[in-house]
N, CA, C and O atoms as a Tinker XYZ file with bonds, in Angstrom:
   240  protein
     1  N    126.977000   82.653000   67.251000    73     2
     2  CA   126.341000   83.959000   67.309000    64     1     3
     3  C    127.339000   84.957000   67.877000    63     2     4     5
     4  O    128.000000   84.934000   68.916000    81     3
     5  N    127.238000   85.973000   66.737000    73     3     6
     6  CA   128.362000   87.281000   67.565000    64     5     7
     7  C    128.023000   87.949000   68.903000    63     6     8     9
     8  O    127.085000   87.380000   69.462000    81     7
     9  N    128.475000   88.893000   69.508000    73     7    10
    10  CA   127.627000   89.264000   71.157000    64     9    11
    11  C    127.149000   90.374000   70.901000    63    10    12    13
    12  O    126.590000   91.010000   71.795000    81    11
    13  N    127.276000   90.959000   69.385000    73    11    14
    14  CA   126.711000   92.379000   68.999000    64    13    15
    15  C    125.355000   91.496000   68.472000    63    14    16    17
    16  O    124.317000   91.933000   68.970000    81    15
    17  N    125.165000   90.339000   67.563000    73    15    18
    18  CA   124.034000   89.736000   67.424000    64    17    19
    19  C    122.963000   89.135000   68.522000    63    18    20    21
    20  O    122.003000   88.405000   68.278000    81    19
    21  N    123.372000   89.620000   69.737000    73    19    22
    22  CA   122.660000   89.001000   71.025000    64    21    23
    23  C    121.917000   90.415000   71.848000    63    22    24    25
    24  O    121.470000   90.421000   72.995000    81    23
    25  N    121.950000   91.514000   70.914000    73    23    26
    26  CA   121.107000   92.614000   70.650000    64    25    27
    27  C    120.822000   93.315000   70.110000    63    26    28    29
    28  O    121.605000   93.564000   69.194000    81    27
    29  N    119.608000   94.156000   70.177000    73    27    30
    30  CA   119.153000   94.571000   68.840000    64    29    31
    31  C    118.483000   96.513000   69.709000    63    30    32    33
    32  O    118.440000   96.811000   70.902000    81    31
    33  N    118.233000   97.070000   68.917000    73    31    34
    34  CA   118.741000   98.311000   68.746000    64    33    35
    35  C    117.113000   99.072000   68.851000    63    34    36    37
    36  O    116.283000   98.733000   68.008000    81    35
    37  N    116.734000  100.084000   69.907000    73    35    38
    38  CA   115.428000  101.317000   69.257000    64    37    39
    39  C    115.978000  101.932000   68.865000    63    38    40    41
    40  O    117.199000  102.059000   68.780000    81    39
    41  N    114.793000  102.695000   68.385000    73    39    42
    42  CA   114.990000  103.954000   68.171000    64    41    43
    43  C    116.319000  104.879000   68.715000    63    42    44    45
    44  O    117.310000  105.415000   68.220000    81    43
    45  N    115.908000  104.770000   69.593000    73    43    46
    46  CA   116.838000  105.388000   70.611000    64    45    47
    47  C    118.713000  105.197000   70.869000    63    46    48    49
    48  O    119.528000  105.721000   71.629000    81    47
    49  N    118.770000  104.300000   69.926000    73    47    50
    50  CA   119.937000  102.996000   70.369000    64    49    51
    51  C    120.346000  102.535000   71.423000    63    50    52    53
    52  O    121.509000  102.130000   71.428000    81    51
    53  N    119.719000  102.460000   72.393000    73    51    54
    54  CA   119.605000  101.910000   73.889000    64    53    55
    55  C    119.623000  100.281000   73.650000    63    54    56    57
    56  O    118.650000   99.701000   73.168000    81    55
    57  N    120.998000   99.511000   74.091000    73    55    58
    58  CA   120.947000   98.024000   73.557000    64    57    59
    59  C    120.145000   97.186000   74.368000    63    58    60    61
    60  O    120.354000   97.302000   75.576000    81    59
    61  N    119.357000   96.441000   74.049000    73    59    62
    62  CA   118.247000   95.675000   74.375000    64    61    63
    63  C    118.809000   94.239000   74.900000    63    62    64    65
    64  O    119.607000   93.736000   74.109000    81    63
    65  N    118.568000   93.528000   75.999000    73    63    66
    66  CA   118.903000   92.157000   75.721000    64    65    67
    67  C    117.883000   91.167000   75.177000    63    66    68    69
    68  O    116.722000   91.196000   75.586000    81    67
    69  N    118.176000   90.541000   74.525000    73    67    70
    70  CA   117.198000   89.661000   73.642000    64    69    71
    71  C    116.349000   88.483000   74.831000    63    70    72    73
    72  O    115.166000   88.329000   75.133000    81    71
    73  N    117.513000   87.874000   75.228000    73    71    74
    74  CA   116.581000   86.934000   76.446000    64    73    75
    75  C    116.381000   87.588000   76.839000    63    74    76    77
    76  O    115.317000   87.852000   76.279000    81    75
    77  N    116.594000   88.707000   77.919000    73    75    78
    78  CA   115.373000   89.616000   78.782000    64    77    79
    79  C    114.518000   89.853000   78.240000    63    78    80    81
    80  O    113.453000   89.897000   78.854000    81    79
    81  N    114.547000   90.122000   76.828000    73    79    82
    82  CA   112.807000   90.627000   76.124000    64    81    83
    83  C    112.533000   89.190000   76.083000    63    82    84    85
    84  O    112.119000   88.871000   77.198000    81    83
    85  N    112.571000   88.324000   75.413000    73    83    86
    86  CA   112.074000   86.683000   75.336000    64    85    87
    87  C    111.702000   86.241000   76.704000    63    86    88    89
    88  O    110.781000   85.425000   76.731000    81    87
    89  N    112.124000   86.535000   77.657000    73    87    90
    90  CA   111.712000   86.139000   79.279000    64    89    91
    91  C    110.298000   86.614000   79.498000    63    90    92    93
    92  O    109.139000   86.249000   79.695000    81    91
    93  N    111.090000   87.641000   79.344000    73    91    94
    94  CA   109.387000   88.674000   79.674000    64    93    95
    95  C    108.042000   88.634000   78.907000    63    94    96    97
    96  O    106.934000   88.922000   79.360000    81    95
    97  N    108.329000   88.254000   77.762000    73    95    98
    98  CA   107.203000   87.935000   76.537000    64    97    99
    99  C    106.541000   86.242000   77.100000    63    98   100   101
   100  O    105.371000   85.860000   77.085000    81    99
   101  N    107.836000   85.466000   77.583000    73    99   102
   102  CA   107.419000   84.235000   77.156000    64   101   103
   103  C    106.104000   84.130000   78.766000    63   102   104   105
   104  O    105.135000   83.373000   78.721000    81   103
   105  N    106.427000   85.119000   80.114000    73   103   106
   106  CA   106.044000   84.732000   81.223000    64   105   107
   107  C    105.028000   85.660000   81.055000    63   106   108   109
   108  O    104.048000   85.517000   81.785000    81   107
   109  N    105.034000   86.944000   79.947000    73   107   110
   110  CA   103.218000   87.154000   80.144000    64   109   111
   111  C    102.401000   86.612000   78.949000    63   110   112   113
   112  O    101.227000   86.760000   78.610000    81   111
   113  N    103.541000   85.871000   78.390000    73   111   114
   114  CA   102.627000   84.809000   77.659000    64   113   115
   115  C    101.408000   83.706000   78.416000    63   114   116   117
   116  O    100.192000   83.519000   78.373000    81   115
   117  N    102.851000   83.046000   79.236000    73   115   118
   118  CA   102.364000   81.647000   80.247000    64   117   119
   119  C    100.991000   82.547000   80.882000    63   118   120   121
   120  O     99.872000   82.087000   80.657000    81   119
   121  N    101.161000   84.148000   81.870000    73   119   122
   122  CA    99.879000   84.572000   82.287000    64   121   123
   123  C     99.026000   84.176000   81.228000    63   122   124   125
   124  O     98.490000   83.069000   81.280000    81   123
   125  N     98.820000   84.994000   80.206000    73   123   126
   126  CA    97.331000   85.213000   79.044000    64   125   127
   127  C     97.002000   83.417000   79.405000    63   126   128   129
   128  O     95.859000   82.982000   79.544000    81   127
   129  N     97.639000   82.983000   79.457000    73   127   130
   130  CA    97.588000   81.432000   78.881000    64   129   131
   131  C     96.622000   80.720000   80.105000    63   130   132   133
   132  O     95.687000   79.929000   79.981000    81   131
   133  N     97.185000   81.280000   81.252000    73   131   134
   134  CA    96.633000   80.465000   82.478000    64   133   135
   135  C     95.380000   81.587000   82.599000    63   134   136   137
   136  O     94.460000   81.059000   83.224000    81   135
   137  N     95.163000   82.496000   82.335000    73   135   138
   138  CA    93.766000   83.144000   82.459000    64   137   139
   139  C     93.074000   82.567000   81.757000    63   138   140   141
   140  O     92.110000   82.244000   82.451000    81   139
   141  N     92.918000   82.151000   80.605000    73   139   142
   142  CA    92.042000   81.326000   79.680000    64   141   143
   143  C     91.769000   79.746000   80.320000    63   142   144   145
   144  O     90.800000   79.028000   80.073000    81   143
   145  N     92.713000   79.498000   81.049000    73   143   146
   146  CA    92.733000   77.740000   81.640000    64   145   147
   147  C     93.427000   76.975000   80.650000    63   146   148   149
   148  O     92.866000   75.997000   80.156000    81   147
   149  N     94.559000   77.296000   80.310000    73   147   150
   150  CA    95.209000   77.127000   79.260000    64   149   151
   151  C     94.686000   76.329000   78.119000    63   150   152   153
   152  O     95.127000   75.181000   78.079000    81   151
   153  N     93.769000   76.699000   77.092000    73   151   154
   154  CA    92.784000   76.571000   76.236000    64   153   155
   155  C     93.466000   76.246000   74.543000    63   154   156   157
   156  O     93.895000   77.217000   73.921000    81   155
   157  N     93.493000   75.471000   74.186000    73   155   158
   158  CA    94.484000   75.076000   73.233000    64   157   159
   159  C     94.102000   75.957000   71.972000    63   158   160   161
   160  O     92.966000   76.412000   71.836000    81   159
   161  N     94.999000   76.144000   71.170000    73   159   162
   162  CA    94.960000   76.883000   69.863000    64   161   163
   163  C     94.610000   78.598000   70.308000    63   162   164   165
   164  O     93.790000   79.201000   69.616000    81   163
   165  N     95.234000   79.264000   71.408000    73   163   166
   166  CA    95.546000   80.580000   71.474000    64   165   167
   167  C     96.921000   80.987000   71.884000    63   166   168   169
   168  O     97.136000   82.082000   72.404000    81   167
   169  N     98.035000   79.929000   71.601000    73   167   170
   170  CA    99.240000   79.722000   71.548000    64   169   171
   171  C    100.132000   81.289000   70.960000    63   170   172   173
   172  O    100.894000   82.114000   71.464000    81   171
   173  N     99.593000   81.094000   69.842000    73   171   174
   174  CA   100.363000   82.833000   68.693000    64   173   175
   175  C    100.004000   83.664000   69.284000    63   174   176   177
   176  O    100.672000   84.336000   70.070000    81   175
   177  N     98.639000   83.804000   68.962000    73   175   178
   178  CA    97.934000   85.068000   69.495000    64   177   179
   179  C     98.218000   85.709000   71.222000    63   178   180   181
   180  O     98.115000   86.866000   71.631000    81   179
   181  N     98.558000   84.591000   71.878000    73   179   182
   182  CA    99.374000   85.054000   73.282000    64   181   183
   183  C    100.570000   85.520000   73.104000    63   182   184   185
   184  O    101.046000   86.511000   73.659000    81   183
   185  N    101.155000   84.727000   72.224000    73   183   186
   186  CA   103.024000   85.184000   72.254000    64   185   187
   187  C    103.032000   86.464000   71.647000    63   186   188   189
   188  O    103.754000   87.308000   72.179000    81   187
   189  N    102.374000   86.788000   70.634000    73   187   190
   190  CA   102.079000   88.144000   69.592000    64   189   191
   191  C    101.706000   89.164000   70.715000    63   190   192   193
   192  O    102.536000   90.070000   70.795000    81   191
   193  N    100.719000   89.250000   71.565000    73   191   194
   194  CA    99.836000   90.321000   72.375000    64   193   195
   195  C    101.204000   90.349000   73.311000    63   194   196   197
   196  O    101.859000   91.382000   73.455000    81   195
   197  N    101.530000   89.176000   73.884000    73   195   198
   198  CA   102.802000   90.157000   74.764000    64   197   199
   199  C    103.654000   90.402000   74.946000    63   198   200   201
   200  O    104.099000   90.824000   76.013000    81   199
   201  N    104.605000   90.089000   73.209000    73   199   202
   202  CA   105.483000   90.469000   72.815000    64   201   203
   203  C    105.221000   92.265000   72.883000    63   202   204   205
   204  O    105.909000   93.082000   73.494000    81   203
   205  N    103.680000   92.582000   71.822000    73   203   206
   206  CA   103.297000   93.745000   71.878000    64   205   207
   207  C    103.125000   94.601000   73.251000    63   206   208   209
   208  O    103.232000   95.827000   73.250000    81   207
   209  N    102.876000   93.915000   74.313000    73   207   210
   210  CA   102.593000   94.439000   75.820000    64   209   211
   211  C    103.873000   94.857000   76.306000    63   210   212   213
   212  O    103.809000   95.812000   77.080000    81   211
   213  N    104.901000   94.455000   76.093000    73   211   214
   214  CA   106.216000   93.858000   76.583000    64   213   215
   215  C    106.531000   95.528000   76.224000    63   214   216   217
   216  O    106.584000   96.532000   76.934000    81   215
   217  N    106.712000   95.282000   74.740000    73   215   218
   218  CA   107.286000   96.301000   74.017000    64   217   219
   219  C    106.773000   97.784000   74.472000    63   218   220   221
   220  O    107.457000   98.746000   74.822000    81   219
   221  N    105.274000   97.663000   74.350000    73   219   222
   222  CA   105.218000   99.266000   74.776000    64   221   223
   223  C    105.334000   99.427000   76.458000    63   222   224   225
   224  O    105.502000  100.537000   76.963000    81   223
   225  N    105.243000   98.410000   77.124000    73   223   226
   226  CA   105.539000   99.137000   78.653000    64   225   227
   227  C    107.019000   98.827000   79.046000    63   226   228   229
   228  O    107.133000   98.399000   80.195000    81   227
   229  N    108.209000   98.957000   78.311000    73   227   230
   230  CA   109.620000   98.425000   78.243000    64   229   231
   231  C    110.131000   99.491000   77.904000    63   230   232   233
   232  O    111.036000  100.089000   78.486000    81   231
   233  N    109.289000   99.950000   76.430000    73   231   234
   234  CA   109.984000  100.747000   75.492000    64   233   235
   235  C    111.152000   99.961000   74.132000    63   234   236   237
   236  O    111.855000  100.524000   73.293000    81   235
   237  N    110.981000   98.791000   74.356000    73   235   238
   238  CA   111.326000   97.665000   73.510000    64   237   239
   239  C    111.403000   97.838000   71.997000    63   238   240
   240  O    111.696000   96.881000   71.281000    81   239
């Protein structure tokens, strides 16, 4: 992987780090997850909502 491929670009062109966004998605994932009692088959639908959460309070 190139080190220009280890980020990706807004609007804005403000360079993003990819694991910092993946960190942050994956640990308010694990939250959604442990609020439910970690309840099997809402796996996507967690990673999706806070990828989306991530993004708009980041600016992502």
């Amino acid at each position: 992987m190139k080190a220009e491929d280890k980020s990706l670009y807004d609007i804005d062109n403000r360079e993003i780090d990819v694991d910092e966004f993946r960190e942050l998605v994956a640990k308010n994932a694990y939250y959604r997850a442990e609020k439910r009692g970690f309840e099997d088959g809402y796996e996507l639908e967690d990673w999706l909502k806070a990828e989306q959460e991530v993004s708009n309070q980041s600016g992502y």
